[in-house]
C-alpha positions in Angstrom: 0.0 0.0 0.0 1.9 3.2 -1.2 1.4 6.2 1.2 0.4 9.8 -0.7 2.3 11.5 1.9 5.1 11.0 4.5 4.2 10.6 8.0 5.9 12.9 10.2 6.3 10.2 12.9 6.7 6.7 12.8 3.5 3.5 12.5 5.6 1.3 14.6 5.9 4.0 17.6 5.5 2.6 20.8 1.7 2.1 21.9 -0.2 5.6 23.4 -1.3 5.9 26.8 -5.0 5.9 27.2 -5.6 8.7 29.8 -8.7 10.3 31.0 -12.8 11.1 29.8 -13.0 11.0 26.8 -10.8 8.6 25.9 -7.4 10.1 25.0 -4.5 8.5 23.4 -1.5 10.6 23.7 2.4 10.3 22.1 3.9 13.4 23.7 3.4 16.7 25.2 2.1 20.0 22.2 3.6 23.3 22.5 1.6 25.3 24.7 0.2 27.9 22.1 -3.1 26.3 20.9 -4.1 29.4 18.5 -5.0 28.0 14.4 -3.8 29.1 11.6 -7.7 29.2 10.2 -9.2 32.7 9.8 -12.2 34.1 8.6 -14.2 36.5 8.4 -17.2 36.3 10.5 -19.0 34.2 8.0 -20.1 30.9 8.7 -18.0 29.4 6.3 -18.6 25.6 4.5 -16.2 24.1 2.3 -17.3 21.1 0.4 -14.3 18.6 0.1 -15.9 15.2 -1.4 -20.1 15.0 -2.2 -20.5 11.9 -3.4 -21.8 9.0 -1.8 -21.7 5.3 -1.7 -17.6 5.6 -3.3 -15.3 7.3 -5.1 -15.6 7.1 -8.7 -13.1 8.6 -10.8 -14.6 7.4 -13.6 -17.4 8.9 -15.0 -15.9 12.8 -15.8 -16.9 14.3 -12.6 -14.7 17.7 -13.7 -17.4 19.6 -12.2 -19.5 17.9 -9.6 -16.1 15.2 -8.5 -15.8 12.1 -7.6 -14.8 12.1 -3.5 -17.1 11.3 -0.9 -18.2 12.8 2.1 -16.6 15.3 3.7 -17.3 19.1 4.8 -15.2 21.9 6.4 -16.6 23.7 8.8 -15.0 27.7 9.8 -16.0 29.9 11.8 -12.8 32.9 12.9 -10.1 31.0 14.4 -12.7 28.1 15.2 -12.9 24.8 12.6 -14.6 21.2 12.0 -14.6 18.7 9.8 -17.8 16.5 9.1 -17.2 13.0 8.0 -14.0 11.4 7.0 -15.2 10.2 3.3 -12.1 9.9 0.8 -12.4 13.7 0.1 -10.9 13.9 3.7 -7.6 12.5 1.9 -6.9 16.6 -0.1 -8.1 18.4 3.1 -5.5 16.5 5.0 -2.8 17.5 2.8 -4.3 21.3 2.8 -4.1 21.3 7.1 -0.4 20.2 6.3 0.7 23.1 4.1 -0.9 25.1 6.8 0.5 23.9 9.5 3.8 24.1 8.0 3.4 27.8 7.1 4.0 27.8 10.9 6.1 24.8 12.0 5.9 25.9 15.7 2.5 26.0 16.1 0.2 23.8 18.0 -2.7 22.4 15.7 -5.9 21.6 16.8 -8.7 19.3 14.3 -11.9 18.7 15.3 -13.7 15.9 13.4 -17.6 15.0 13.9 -19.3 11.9 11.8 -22.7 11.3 11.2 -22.1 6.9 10.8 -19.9 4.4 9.9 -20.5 3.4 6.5 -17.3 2.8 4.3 -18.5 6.4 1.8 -17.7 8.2 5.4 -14.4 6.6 6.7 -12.4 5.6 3.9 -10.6 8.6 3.9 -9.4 8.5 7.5 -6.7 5.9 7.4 -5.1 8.5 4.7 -5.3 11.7 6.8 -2.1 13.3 7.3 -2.8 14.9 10.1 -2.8 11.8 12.2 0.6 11.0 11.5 2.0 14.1 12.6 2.7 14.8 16.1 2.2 18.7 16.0 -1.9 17.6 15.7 -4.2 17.2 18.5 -7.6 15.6 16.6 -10.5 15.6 18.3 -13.3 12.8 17.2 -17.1 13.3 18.4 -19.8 10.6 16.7 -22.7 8.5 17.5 -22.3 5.1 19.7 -23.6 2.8 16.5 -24.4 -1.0 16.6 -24.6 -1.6 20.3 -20.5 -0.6 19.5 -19.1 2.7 21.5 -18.2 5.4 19.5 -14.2 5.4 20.0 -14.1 1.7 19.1 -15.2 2.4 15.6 -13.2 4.9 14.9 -10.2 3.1 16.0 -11.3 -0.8 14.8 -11.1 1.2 11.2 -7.1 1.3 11.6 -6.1 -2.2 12.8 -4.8 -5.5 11.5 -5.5 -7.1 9.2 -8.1 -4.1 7.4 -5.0 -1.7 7.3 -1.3 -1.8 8.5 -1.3 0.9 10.8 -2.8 0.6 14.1 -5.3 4.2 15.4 -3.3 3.2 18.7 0.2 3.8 17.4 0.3 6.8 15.8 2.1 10.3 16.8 -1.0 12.7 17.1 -2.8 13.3 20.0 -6.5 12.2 19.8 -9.5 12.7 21.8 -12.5 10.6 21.3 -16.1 11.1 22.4 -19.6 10.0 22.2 -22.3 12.1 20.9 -26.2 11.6 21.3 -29.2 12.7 20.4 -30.1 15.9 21.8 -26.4 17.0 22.1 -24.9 20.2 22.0 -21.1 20.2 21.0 -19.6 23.7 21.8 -16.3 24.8 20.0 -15.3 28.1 21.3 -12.3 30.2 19.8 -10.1 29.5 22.4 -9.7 26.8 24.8 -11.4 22.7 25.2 -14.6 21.5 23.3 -17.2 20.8 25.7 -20.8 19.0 25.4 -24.0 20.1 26.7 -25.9 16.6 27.1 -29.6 17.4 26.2 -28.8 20.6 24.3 -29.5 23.8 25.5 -31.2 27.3 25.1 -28.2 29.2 25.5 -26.2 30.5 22.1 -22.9 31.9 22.4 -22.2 34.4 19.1 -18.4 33.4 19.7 -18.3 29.8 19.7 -19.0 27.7 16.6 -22.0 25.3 17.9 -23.1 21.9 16.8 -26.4 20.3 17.7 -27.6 16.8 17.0 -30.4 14.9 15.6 -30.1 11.1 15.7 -32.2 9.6 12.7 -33.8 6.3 11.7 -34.1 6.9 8.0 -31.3 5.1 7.6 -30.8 1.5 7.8 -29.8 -0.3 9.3 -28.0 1.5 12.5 -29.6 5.1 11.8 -27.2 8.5 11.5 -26.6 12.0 13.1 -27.6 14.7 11.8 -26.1 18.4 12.6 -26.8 21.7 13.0 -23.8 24.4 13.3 -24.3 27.5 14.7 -22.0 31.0 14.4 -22.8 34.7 14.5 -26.3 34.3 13.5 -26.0 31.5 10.6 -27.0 28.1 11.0 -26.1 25.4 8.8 -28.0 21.8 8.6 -26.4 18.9 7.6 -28.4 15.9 6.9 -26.9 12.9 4.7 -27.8 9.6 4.4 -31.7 10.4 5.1 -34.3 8.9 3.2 -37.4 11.0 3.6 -40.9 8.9 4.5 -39.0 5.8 5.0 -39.4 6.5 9.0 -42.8 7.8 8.6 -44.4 11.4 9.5 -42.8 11.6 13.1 -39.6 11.0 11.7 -39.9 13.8 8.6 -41.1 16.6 11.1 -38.2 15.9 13.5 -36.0 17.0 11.0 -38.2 20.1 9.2 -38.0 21.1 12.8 -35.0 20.7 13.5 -34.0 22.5 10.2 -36.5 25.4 10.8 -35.5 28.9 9.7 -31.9 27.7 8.8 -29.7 29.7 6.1 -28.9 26.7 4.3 -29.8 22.9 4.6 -27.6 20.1 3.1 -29.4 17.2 2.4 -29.2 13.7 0.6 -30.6 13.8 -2.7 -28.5 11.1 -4.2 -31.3 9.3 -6.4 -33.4 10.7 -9.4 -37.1 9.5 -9.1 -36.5 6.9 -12.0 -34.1 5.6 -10.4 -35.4 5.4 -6.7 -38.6 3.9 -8.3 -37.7 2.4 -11.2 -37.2 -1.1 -12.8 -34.5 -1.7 -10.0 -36.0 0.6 -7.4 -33.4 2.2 -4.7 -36.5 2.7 -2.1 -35.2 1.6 1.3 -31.8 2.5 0.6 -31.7 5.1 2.8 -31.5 7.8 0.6 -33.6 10.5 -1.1 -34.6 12.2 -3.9 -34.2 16.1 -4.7 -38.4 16.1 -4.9 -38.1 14.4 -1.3 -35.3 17.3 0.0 -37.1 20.0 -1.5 -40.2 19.2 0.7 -38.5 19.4 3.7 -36.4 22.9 2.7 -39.9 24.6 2.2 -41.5 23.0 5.2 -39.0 23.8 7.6 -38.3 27.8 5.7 -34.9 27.2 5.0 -33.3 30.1 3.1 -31.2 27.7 0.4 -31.3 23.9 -0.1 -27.7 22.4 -1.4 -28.5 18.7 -2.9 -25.3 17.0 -1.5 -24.3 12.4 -1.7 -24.5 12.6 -5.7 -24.7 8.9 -7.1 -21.8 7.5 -7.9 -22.7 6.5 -11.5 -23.9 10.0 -12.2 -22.3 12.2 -14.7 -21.8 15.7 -14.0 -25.0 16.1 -16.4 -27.1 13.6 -14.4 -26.6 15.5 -10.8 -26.7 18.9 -12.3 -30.2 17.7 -14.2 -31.4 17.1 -10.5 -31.3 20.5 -9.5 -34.5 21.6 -11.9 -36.3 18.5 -10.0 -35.7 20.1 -6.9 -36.7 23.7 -8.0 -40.2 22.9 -9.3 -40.9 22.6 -5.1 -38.0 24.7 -3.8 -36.5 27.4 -5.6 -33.7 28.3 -4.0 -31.4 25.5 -4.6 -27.5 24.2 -5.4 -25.9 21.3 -6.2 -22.8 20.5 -4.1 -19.6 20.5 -6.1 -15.5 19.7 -5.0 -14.1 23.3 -4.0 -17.7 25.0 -3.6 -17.6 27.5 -0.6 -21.0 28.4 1.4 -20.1 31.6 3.1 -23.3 32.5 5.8 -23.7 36.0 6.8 -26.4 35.5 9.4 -28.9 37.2 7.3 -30.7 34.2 5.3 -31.4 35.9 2.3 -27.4 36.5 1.2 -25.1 33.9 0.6 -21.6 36.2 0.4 
């Protein structure tokens, strides 16, 4: 297996101490100055790094849509997240390292979220830079999944005899965590991540805030959803949904949930042919744009960005989608590599 970049530290390092709650496995001590080279303005910012789901498929001319899955970058000031670890994580990995070596002395600090387990959003993770390099602390929050805790999925992904380097072993620092429905995940500019279990009413215009929505519309083990929070912008992210497959509880969970938000993110990997067609793709787990569009107007979202494009969709096919999705919402995008959502807090301007 060939290595796109050169770890920093070593695989066969000796074994990390497990220290702590949450779970921490540690190689040795940071520097002490825990600023980020990550700035903003005071937009909500959302970089789209990999869109498509089930896997990567180089191979159907995706020059404009592109063919990585899952993953999102999240910024907010000095603040930052990253949702999901699909194989587009593999590019932003090597971006954090040509930051972080723009200032070799400086602490770095990665905060990483996931909404399941499926391979479309973890294949990247083994390839991360950032995990082999020692100036990192990464910081994992996801859902407990398949009567398995949270922090032994993430680290089964990196072991004998599925991959030859072992989560346990590596230089970085990392943190891992448990989120659950109902969860508020703080980030504030300065200082430790801290959970609010059971949410809460209070909203902090300085830190970058992330609520959660655990949902059954996928099978078999369900998936979180989030909302992030900054300077009066809220972004919903909600892949891997498949609208009416839960039933009408499930649906207005979620347009709730998304109420009033700037933008909303949302599965719309199959066309209507396909989802009921000769070889129907109903109970997948996955939605149409018709289905997305529905819950943007219901819950009065400002813009609806169709996002988990089918892998055997050309860029003509998932751009087609988008007119689907306007007849009921008319405010829409389709999520491409490189595509920045900057949120201003005011829901009628994307800047």
């Amino acid at each position: 297996m060939a290595w796109r970049f050169r770890p920093d530290g070593r695989a066969n390092a000796a074994p990390s101490e497990a220290v702590g709650a949450p779970r921490s496995y540690v190689t040795r001590p940071l520097a002490e100055d825990s600023s980020s080279v990550w700035t903003t303005n005071d937009a909500l910012v959302a970089r789209f790094w990999g869109v498509r789901g089930s896997y990567p498929t180089p191979r159907v001319g995706n020059g404009v849509v592109g063919g990585e899955t899952t993953c999102l970058e999240i910024t907010y000031g000095s603040s930052s997240l990253i949702v999901d670890a699909g194989s587009g994580i593999i590019n932003l990995g090597e971006e954090l390292m040509r930051r972080a070596n723009a200032n070799p002395n400086q602490r770095r600090e990665v905060t990483l979220i996931f909404t399941h387990a499926h391979h479309d959003h973890l294949c990247g993770l083994p390839f991360f830079a950032p995990l082999y390099d020692a100036r990192f602390h990464i910081r994992f929050f996801g859902p407990d999944l398949a009567d398995m805790p949270f922090e032994e999925i993430i680290a089964g992904y990196m072991r004998a005899p599925y991959f030859p380097v072992d989560f346990r072993f590596l230089p970085s620092q990392r943190t891992l965590q448990t989120l659950h429905d109902g969860d508020r995940l703080l980030l504030p500019p300065t200082g430790e991540p801290r959970i609010i279990r059971g949410g809460s009413t209070f909203e902090s215009g300085e830190d970058l805030q992330v609520d959660t929505l655990f949902s059954r519309q996928h099978p078999s083990d369900g998936t979180m959803l989030y909302r992030i929070s900054a300077g009066g912008a809220r972004l919903i992210f909600a892949t891997d949904v498949e609208i009416g497959s839960g039933g009408p509880y499930a649906d207005q969970r979620l347009i709730e949930f998304a109420r009033n938000a700037d933008a909303l993110i949302h599965d719309a990997q199959y066309s209507e042919e396909d989802y009921d067609g000769a070889d129907p793709k109903r109970g997948f787990g996955h939605s149409t744009p018709i289905m997305a569009a529905r819950i943007a107007r219901d819950a009065n979202v400002g813009r609806l960005v169709l996002f988990h494009h089918d892998p055997h969709y050309c860029d003509e096919a998932v751009l087609a989608l988008r007119q689907r999705a306007r007849d009921g919402f008319p405010e829409v995008m389709t999520a491409t590599e490189g595509l920045e959502l900057r949120l201003d807090g005011d829901r009628r301007r994307l800047v």
